[in-house]
N, CA, C and O atoms as a GROMACS GRO file, in nm:
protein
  556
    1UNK      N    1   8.848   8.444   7.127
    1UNK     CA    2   8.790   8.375   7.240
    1UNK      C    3   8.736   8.479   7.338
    1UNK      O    4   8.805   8.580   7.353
    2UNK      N    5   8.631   8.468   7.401
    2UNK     CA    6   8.559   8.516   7.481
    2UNK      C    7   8.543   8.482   7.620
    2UNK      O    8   8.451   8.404   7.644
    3UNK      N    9   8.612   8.524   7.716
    3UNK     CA   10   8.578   8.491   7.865
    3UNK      C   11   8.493   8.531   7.962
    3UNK      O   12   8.469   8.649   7.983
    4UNK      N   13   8.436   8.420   8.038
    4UNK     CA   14   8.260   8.485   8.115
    4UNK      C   15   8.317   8.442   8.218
    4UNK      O   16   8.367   8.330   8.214
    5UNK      N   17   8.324   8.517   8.330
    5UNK     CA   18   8.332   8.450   8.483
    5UNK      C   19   8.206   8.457   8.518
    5UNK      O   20   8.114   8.535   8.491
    6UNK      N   21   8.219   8.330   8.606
    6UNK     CA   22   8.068   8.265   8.652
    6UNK      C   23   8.075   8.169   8.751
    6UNK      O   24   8.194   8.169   8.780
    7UNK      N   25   8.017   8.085   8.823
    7UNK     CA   26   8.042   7.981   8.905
    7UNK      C   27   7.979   7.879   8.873
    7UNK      O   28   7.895   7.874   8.783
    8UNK      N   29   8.022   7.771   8.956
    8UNK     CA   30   8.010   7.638   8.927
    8UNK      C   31   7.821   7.648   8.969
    8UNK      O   32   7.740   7.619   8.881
    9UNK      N   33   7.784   7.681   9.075
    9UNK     CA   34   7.623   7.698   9.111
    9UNK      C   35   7.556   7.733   8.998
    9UNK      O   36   7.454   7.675   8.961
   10UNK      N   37   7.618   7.844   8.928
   10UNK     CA   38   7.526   7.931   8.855
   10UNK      C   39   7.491   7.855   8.701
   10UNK      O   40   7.398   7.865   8.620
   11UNK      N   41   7.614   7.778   8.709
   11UNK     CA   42   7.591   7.690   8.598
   11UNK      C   43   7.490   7.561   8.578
   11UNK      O   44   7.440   7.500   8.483
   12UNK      N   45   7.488   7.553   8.726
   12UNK     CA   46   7.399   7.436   8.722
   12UNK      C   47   7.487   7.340   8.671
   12UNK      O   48   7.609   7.352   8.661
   13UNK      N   49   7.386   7.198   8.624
   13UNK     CA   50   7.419   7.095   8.598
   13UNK      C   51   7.542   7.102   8.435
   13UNK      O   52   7.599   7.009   8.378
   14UNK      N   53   7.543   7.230   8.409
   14UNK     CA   54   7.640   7.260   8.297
   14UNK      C   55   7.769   7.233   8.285
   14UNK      O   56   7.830   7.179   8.193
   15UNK      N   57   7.824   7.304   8.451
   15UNK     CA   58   7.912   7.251   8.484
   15UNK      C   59   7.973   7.118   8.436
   15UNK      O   60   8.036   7.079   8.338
   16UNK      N   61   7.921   7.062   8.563
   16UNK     CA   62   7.932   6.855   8.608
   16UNK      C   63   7.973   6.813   8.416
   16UNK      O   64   8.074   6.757   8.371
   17UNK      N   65   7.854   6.865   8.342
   17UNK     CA   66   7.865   6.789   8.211
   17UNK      C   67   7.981   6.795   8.161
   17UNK      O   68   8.046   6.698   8.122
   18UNK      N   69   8.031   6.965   8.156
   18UNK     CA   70   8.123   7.053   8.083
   18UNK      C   71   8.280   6.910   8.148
   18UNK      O   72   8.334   6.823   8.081
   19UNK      N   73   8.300   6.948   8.291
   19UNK     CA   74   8.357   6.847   8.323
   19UNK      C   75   8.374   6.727   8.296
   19UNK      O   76   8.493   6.695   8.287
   20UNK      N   77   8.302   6.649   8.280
   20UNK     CA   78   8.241   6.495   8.236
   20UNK      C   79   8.318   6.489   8.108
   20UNK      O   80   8.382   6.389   8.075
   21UNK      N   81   8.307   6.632   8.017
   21UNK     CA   82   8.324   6.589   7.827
   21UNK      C   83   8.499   6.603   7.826
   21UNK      O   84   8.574   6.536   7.755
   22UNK      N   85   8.539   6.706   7.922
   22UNK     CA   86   8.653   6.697   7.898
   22UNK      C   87   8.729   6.592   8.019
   22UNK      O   88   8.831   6.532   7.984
   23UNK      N   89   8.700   6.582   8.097
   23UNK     CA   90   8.792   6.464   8.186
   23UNK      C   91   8.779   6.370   8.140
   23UNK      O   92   8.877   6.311   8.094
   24UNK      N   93   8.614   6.299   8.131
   24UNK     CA   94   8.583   6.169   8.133
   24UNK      C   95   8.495   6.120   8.306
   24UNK      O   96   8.450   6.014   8.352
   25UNK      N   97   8.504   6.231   8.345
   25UNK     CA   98   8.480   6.191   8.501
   25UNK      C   99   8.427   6.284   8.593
   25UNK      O  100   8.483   6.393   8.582
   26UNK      N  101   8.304   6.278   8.714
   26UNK     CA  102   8.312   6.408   8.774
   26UNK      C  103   8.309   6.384   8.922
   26UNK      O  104   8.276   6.289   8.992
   27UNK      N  105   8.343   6.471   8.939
   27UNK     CA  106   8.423   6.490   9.094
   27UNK      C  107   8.317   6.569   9.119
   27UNK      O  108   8.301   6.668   9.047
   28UNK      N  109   8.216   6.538   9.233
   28UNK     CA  110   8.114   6.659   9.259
   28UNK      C  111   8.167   6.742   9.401
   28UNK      O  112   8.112   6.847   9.434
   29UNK      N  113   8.299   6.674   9.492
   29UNK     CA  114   8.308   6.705   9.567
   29UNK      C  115   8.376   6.835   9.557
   29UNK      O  116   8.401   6.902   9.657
   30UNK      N  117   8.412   6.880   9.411
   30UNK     CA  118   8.580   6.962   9.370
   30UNK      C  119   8.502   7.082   9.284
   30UNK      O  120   8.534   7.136   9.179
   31UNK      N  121   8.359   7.107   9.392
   31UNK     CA  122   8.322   7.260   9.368
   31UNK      C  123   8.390   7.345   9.369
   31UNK      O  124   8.461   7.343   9.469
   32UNK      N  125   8.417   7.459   9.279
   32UNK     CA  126   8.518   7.546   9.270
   32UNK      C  127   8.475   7.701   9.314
   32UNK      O  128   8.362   7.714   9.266
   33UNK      N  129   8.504   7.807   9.372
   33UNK     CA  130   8.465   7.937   9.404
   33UNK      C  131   8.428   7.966   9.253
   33UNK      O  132   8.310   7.975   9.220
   34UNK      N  133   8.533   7.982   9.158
   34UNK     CA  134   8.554   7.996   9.048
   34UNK      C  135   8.532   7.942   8.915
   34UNK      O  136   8.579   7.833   8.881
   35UNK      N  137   8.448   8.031   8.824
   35UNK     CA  138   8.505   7.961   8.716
   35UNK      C  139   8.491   8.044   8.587
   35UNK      O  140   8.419   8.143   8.577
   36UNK      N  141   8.573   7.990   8.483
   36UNK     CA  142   8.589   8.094   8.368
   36UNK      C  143   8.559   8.008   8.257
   36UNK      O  144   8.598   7.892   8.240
   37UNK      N  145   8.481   8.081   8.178
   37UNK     CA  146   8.412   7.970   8.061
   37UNK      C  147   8.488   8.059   7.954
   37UNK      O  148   8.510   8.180   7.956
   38UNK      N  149   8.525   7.952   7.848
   38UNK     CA  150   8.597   8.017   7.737
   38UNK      C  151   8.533   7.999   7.620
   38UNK      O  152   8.525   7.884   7.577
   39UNK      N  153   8.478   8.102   7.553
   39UNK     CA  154   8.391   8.090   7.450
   39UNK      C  155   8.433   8.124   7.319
   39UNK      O  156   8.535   8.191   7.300
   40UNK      N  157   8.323   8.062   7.180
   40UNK     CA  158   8.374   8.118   7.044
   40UNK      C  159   8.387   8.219   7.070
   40UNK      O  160   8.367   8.246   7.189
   41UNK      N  161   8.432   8.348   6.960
   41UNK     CA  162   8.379   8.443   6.960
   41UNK      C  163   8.229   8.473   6.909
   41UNK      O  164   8.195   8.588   6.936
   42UNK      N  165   8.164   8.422   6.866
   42UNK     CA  166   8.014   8.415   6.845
   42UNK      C  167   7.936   8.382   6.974
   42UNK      O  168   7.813   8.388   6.977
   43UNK      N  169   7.996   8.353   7.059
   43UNK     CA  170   7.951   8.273   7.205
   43UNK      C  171   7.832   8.181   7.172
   43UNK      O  172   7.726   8.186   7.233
   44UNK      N  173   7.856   8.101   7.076
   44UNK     CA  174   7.771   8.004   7.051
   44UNK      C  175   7.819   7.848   7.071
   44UNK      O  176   7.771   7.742   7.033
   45UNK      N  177   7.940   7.884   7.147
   45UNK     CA  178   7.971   7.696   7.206
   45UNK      C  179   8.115   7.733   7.296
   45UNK      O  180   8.201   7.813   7.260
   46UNK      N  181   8.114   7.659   7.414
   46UNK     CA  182   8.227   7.669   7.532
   46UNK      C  183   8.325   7.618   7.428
   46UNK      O  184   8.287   7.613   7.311
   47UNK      N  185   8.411   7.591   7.452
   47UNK     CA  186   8.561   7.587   7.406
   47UNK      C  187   8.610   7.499   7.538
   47UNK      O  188   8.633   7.378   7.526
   48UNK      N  189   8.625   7.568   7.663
   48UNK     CA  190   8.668   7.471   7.752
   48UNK      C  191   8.619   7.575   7.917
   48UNK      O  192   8.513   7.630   7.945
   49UNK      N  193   8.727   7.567   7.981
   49UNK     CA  194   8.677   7.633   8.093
   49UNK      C  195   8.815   7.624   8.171
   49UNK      O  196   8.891   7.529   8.154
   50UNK      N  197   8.843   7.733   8.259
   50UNK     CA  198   8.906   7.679   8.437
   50UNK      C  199   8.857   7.708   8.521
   50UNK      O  200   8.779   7.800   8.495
   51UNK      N  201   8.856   7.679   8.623
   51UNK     CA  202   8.778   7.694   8.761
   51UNK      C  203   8.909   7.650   8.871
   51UNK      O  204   9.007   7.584   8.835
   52UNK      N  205   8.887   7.703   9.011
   52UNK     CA  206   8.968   7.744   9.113
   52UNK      C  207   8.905   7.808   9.268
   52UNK      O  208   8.788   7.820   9.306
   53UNK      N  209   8.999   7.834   9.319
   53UNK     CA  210   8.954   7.841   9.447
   53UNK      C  211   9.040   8.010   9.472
   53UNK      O  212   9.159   8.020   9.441
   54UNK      N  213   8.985   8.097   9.514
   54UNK     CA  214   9.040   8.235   9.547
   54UNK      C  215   9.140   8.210   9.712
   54UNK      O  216   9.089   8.214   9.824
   55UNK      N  217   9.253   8.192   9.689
   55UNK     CA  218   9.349   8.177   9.822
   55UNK      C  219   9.297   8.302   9.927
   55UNK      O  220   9.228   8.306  10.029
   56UNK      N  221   9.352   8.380   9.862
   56UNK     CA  222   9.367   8.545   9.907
   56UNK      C  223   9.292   8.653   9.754
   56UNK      O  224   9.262   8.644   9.635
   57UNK      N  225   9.296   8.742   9.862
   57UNK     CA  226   9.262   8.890   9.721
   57UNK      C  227   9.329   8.916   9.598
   57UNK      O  228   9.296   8.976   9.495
   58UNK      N  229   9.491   8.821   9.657
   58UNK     CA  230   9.571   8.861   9.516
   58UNK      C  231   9.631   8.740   9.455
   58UNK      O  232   9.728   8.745   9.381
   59UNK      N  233   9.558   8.614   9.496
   59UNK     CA  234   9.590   8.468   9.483
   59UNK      C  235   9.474   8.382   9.393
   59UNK      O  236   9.362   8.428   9.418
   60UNK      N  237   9.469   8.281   9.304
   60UNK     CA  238   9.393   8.236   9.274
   60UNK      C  239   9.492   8.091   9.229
   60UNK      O  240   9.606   8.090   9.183
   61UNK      N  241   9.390   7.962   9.266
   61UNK     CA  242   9.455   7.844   9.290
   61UNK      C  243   9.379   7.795   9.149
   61UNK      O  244   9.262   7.833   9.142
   62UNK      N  245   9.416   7.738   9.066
   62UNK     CA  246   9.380   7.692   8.956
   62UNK      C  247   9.384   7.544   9.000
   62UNK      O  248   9.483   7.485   9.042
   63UNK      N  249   9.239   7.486   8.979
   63UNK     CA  250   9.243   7.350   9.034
   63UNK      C  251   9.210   7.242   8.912
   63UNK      O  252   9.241   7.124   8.927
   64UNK      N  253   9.131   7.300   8.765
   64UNK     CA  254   9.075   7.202   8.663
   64UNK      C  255   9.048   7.318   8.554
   64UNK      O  256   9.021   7.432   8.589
   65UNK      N  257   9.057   7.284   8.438
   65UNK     CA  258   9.053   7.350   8.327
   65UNK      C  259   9.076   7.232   8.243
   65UNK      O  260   9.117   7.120   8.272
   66UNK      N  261   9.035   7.291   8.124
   66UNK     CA  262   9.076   7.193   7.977
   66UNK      C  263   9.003   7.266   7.902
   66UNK      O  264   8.951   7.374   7.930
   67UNK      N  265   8.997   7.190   7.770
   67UNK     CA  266   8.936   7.262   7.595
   67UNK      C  267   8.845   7.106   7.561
   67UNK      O  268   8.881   6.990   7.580
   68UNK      N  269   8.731   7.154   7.513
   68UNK     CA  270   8.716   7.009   7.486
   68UNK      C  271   8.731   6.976   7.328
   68UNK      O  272   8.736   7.074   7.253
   69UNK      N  273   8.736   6.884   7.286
   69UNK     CA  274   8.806   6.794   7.254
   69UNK      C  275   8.861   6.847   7.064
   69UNK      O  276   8.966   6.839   7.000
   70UNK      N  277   8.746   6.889   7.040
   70UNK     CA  278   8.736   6.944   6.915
   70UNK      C  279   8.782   7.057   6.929
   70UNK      O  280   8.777   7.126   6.827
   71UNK      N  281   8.846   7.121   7.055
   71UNK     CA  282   8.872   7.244   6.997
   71UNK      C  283   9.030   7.262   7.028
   71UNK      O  284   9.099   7.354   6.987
   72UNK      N  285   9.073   7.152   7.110
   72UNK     CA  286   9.233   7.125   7.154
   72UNK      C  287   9.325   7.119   7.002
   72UNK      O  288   9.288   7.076   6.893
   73UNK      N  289   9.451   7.177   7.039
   73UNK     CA  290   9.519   7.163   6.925
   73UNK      C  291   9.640   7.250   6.937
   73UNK      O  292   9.709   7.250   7.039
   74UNK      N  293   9.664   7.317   6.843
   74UNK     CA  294   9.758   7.459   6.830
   74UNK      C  295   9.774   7.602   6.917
   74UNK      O  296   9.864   7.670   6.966
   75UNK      N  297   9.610   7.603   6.904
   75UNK     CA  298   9.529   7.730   6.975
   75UNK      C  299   9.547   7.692   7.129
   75UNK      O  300   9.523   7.767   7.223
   76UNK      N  301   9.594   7.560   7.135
   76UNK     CA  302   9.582   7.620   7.317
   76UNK      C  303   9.667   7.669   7.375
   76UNK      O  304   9.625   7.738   7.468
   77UNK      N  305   9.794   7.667   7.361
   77UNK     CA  306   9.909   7.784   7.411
   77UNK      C  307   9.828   7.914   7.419
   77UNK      O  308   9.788   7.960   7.526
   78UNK      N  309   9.812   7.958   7.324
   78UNK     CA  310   9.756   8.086   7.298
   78UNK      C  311   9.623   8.097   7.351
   78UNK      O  312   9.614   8.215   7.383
   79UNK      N  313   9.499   8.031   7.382
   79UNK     CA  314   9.397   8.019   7.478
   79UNK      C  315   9.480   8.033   7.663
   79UNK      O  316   9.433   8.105   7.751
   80UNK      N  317   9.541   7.989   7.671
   80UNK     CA  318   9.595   7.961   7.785
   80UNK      C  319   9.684   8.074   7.841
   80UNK      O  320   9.709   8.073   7.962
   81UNK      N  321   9.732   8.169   7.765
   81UNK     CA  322   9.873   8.274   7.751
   81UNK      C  323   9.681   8.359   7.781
   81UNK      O  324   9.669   8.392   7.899
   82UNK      N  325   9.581   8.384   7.714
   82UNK     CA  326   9.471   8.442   7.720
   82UNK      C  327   9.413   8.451   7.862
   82UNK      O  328   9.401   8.557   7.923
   83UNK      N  329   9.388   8.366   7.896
   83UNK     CA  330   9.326   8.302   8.074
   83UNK      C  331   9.444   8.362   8.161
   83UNK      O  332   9.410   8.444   8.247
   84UNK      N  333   9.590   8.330   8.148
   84UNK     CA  334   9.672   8.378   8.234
   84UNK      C  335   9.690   8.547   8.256
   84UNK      O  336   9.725   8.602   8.361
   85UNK      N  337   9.657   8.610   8.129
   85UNK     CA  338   9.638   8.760   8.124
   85UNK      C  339   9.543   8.788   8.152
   85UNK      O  340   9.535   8.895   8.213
   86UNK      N  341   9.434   8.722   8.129
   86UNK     CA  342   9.282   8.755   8.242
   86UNK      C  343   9.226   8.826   8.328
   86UNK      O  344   9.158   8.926   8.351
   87UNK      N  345   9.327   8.666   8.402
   87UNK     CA  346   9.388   8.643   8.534
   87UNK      C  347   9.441   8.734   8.601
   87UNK      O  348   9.407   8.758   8.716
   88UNK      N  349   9.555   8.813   8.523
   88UNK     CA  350   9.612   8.850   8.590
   88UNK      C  351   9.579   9.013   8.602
   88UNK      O  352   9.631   9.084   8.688
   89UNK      N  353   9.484   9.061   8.499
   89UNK     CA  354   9.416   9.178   8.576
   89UNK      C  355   9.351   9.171   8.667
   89UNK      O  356   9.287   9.273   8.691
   90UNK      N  357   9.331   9.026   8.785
   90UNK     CA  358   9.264   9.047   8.927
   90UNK      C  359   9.374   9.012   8.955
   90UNK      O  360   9.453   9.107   8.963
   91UNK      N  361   9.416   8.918   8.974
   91UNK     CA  362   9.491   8.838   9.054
   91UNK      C  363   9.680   8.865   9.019
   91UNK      O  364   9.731   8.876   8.907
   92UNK      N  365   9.745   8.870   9.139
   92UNK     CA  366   9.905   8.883   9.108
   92UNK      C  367   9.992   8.772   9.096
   92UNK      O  368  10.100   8.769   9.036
   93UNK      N  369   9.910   8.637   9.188
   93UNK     CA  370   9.998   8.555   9.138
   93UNK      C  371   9.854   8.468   9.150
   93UNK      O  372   9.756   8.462   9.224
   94UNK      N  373   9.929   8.380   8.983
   94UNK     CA  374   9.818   8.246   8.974
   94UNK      C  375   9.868   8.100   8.982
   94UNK      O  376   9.936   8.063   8.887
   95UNK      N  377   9.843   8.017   9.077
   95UNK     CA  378   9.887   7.917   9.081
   95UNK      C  379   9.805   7.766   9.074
   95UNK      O  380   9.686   7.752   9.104
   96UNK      N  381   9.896   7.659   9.028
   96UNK     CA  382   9.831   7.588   8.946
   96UNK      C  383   9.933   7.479   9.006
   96UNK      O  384  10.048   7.510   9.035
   97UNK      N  385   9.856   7.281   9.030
   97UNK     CA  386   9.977   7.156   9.009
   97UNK      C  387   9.933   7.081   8.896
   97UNK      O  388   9.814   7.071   8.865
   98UNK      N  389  10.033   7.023   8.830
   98UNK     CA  390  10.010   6.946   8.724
   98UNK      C  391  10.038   6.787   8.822
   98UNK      O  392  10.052   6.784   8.944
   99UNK      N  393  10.039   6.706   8.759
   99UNK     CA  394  10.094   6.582   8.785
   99UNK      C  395  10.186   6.582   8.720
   99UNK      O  396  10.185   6.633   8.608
  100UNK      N  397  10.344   6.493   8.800
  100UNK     CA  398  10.413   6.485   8.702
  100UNK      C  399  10.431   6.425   8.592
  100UNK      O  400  10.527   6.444   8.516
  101UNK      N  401  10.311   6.321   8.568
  101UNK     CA  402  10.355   6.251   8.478
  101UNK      C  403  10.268   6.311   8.355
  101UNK      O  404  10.242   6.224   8.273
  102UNK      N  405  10.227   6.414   8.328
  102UNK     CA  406  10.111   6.500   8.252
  102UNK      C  407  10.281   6.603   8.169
  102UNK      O  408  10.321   6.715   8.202
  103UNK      N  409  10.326   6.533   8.088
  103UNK     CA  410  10.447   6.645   8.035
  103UNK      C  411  10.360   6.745   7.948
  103UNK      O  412  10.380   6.866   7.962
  104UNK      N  413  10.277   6.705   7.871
  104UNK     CA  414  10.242   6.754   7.779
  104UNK      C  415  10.174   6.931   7.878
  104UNK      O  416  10.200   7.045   7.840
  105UNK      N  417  10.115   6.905   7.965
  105UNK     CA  418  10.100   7.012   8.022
  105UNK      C  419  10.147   7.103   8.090
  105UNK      O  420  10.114   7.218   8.120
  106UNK      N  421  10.291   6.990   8.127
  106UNK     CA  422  10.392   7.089   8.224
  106UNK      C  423  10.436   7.191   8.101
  106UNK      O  424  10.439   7.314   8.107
  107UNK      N  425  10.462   7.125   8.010
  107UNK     CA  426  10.593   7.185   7.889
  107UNK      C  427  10.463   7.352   7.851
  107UNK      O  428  10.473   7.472   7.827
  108UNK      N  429  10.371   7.262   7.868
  108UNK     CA  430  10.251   7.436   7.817
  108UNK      C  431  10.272   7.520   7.894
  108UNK      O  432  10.317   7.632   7.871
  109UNK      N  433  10.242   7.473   7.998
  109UNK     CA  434  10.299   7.591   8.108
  109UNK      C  435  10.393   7.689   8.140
  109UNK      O  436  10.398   7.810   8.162
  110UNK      N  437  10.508   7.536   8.131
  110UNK     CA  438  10.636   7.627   8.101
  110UNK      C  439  10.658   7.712   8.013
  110UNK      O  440  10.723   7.816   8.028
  111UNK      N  441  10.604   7.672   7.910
  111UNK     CA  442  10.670   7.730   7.799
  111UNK      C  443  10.550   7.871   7.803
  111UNK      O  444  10.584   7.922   7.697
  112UNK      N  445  10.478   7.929   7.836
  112UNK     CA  446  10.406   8.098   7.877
  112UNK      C  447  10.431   8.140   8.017
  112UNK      O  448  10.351   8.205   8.085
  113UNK      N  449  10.526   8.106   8.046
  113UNK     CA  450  10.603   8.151   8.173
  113UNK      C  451  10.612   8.142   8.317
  113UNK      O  452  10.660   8.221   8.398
  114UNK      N  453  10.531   7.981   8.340
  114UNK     CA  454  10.500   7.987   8.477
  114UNK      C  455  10.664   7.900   8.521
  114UNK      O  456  10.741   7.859   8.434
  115UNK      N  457  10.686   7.890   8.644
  115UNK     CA  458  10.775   7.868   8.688
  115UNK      C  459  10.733   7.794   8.800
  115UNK      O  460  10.647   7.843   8.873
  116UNK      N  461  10.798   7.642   8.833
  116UNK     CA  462  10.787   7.574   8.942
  116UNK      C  463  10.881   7.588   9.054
  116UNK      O  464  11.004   7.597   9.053
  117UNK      N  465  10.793   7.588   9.156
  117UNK     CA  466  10.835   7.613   9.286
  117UNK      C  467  10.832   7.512   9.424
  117UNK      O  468  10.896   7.502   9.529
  118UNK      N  469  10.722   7.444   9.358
  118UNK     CA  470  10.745   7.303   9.504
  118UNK      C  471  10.750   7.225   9.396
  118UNK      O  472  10.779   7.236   9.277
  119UNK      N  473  10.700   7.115   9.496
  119UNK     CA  474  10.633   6.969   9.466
  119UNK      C  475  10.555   6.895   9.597
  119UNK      O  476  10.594   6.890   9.714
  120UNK      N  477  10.420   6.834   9.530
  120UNK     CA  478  10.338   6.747   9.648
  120UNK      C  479  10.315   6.649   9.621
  120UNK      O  480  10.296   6.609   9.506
  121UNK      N  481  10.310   6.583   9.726
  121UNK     CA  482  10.321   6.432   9.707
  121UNK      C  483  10.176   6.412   9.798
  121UNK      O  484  10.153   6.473   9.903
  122UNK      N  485  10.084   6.314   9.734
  122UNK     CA  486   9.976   6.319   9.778
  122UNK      C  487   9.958   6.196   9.852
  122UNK      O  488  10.058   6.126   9.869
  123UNK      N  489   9.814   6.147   9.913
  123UNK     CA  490   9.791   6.016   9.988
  123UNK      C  491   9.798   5.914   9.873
  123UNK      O  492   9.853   5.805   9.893
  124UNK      N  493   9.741   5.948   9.746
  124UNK     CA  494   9.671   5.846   9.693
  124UNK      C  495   9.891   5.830   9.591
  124UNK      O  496   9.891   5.765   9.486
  125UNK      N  497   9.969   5.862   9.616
  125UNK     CA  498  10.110   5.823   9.557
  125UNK      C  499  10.097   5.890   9.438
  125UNK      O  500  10.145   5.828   9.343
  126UNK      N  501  10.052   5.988   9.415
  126UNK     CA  502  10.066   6.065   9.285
  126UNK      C  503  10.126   6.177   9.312
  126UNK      O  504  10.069   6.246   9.397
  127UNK      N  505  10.272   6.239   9.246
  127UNK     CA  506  10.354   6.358   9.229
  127UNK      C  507  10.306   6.500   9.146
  127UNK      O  508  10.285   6.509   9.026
  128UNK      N  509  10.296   6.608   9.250
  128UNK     CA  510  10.214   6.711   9.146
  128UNK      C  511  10.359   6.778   9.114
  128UNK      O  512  10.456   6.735   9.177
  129UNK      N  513  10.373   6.862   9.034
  129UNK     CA  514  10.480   7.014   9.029
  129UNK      C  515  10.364   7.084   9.081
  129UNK      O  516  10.246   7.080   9.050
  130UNK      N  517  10.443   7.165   9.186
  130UNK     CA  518  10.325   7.335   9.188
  130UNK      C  519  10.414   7.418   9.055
  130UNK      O  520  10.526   7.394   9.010
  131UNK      N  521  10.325   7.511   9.020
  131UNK     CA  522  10.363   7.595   8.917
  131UNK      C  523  10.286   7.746   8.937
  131UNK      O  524  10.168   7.750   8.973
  132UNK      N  525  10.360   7.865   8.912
  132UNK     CA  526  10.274   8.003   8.985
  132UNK      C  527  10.344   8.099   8.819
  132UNK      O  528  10.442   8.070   8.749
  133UNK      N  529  10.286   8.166   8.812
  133UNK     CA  530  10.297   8.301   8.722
  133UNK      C  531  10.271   8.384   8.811
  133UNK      O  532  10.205   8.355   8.911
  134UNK      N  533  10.316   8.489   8.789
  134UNK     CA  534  10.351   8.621   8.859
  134UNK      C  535  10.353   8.726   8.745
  134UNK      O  536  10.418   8.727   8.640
  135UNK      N  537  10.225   8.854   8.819
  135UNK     CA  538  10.231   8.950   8.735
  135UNK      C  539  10.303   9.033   8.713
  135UNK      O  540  10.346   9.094   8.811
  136UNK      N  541  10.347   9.072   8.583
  136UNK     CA  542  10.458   9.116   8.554
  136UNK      C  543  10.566   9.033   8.524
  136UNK      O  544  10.646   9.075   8.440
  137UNK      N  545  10.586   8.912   8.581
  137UNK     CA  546  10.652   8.829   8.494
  137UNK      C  547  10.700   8.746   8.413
  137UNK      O  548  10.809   8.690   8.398
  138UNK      N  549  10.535   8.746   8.329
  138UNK     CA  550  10.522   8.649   8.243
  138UNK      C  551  10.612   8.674   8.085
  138UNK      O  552  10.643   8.782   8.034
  139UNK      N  553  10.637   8.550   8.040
  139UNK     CA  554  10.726   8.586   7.871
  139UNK      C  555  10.652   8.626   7.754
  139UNK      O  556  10.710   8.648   7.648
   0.00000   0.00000   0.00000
């Protein structure tokens, strides 16, 4: 897999789509500073993407990512363990909320070493976990 940082602008309408195939839905308001396109290695088709918001110099807020659809499976632990090491040659700590009712994503998480530290409770009655990796102390 191949990673391109780039932004949501630069992508143009690539973005919105890229979003669209893997949510189902687009949020135009949930422009991101960030974003990281994950490619074949042939770089002849995205795979998936994350995008985020830069807190601080040594912070990065992970707000939307996914694989789309054909390419989800086995490989995403290991796509994901990829993005977090990235990551973490800029950034020292990367943080990320799931919803709680999303296990399938908490357990990914957990299980390449991020560790939860709050919880938010939003307007609209939906429960996130916050979840952060820290460099240097991933498994």
């Amino acid at each position: 897999m191949i990673i391109r940082e780039t932004t949501a602008q630069e992508m143009g309408d690539v973005y919105g789509k890229l979003f669209c195939d893997i949510f189902g839905f687009w949020e135009e308001h949930h422009i991101p500073d960030k974003v990281w396109l994950f490619l074949t290695d042939t770089e002849d088709d995205i795979i998936g993407f994350a995008s985020g918001f830069q807190a601080k110099s040594s912070e990065i807020f992970l707000m939307w990512g996914g694989e789309r659809k054909q390419y989800r499976g086995h490989h995403s632990k290991k796509r994901l363990r990829e993005i977090r090491d990235y990551l973490h040659g800029k950034y020292k700590f990367i943080i990320t909320e799931v919803e709680n009712t999303n296990l399938n994503m908490l357990r990914l998480y957990l299980s390449i070493g991020y560790i939860i530290y709050g919880i938010k409770y939003s307007t609209d009655h939906h429960t996130y976990l916050q979840l952060i990796s820290t460099k240097g102390e991933e498994q």
